[in-house]
LOMINU-220722 format. One record per residue (C-alpha): residue in one letter; x, y, z. Coordinates in steps of 0.2 Angstrom, whole numbers, padded with zeros to 4 digits, always signed. Layout:
<sites>
AXYZ/...
</sites>
This chain:
<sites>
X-0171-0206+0189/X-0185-0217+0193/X-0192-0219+0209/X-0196-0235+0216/X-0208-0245+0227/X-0205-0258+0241/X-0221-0265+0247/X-0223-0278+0261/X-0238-0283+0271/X-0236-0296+0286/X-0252-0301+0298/X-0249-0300+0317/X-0259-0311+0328/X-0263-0297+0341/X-0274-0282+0343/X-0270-0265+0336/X-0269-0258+0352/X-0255-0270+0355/X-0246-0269+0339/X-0248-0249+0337/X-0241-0247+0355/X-0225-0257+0351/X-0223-0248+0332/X-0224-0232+0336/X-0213-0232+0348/X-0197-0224+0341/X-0187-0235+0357/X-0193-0253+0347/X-0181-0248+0331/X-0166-0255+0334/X-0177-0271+0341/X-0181-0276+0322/X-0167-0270+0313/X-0153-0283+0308/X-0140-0281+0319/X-0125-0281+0306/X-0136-0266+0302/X-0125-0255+0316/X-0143-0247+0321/X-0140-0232+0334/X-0153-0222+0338/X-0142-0205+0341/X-0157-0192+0346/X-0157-0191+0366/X-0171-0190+0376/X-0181-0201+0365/X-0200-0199+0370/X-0211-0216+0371/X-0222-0213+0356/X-0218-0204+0341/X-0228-0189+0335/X-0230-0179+0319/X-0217-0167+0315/X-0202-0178+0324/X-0185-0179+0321/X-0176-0194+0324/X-0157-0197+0320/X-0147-0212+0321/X-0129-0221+0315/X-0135-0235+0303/X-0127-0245+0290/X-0135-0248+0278/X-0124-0252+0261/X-0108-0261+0261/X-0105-0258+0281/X-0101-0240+0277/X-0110-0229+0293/X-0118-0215+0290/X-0130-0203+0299/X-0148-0205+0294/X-0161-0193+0300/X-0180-0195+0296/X-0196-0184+0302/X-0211-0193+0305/X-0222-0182+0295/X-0239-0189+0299/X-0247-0200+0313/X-0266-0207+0315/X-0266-0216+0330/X-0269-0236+0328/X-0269-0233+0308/X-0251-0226+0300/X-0239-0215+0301/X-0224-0209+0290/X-0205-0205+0292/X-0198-0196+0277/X-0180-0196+0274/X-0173-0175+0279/X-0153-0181+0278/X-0147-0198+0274/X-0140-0211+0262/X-0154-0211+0248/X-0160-0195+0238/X-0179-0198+0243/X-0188-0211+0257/X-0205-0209+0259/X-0210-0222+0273/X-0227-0227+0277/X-0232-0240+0291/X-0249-0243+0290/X-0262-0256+0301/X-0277-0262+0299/X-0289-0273+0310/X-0293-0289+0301/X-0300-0306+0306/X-0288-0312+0321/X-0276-0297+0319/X-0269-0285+0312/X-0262-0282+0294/X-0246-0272+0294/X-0241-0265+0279/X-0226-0255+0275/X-0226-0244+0257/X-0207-0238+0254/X-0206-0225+0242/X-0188-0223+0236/X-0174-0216+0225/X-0156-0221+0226/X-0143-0206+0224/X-0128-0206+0211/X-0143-0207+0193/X-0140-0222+0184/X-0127-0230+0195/X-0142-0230+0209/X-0152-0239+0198/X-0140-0250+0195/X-0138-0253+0213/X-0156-0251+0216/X-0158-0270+0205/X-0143-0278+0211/X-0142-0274+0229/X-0153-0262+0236/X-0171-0270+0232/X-0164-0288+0241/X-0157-0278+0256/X-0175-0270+0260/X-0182-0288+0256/X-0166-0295+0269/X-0171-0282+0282/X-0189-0286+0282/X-0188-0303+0281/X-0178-0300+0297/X-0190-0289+0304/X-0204-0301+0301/X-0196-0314+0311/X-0192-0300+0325/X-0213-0297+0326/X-0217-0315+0326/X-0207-0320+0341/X-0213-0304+0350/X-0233-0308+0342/X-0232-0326+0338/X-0239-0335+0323/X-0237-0326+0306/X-0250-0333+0292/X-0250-0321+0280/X-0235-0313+0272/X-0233-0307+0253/X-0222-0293+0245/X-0223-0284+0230/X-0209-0274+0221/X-0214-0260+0208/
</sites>
């Protein structure tokens, strides 16, 4: 089955230091994620800044309000550039995340490269066009509001689907 790509890029209108301090900190993911979402960070003792190797589990749901468990390891981190959270239990058969920022004239480019393959073969890919690809763009579009009110002004938006 094919794997697929969700890309979304959005500028920020603050430093890197600013924007990597409040992204990488596993405590700010509930904050942009919708709320019909039912986002529930479940790992205790959360520390404030994420590190390579890990685990965070939380109560999300993500498809037709059914909650399941989702856990991801942030496999790698540079600090002020990217790091990624790879899928180890949850609803899709591979998630390959990477949140990346850059430094740019009057901010900072955040970009977000989902790598991605919806379980159950051809009914996945079915549900991949039909409802999955608009549900990333739903929740992006709400996390892009979410920065923006914590940020302010947003110029620069533009996603692309492979």
């Amino acid at each position: 089955m094919p794997v697929y790509t969700f890309r979304k890029t959005q500028f920020i209108a603050a430093s890197v230091e600013e924007v990597w301090d409040f992204i990488s900190s596993p405590r700010n993911l509930k904050l942009i994620t919708p709320p019909y979402m039912g986002f529930d960070v479940i790992t205790a003792d959360l520390p404030e800044k994420m590190y390579a190797g890990m685990i965070i589990a939380y109560h999300v749901k993500p498809l037709l309000g059914i909650r399941t468990t989702w856990v991801t390891e942030i496999t790698q981190v540079t600090d002020q550039k990217y790091f990624v959270d790879e899928q180890r239990y949850g609803p899709y058969t591979m998630w390959h995340h990477q949140h990346l920022i850059e430094p740019v004239e009057g901010g900072v480019l955040m970009t977000d490269i989902i790598d991605y393959q919806p379980p159950f073969g051809i009914l996945g890919a079915l549900a991949n066009k039909v409802i999955i690809g608009a549900k990333l763009e739903e929740i992006f579009i709400y996390r892009e509001q979410k920065l923006l009110e914590k940020f302010g002004l947003n110029l620069n938006t533009k996603k692309a689907d492979d």
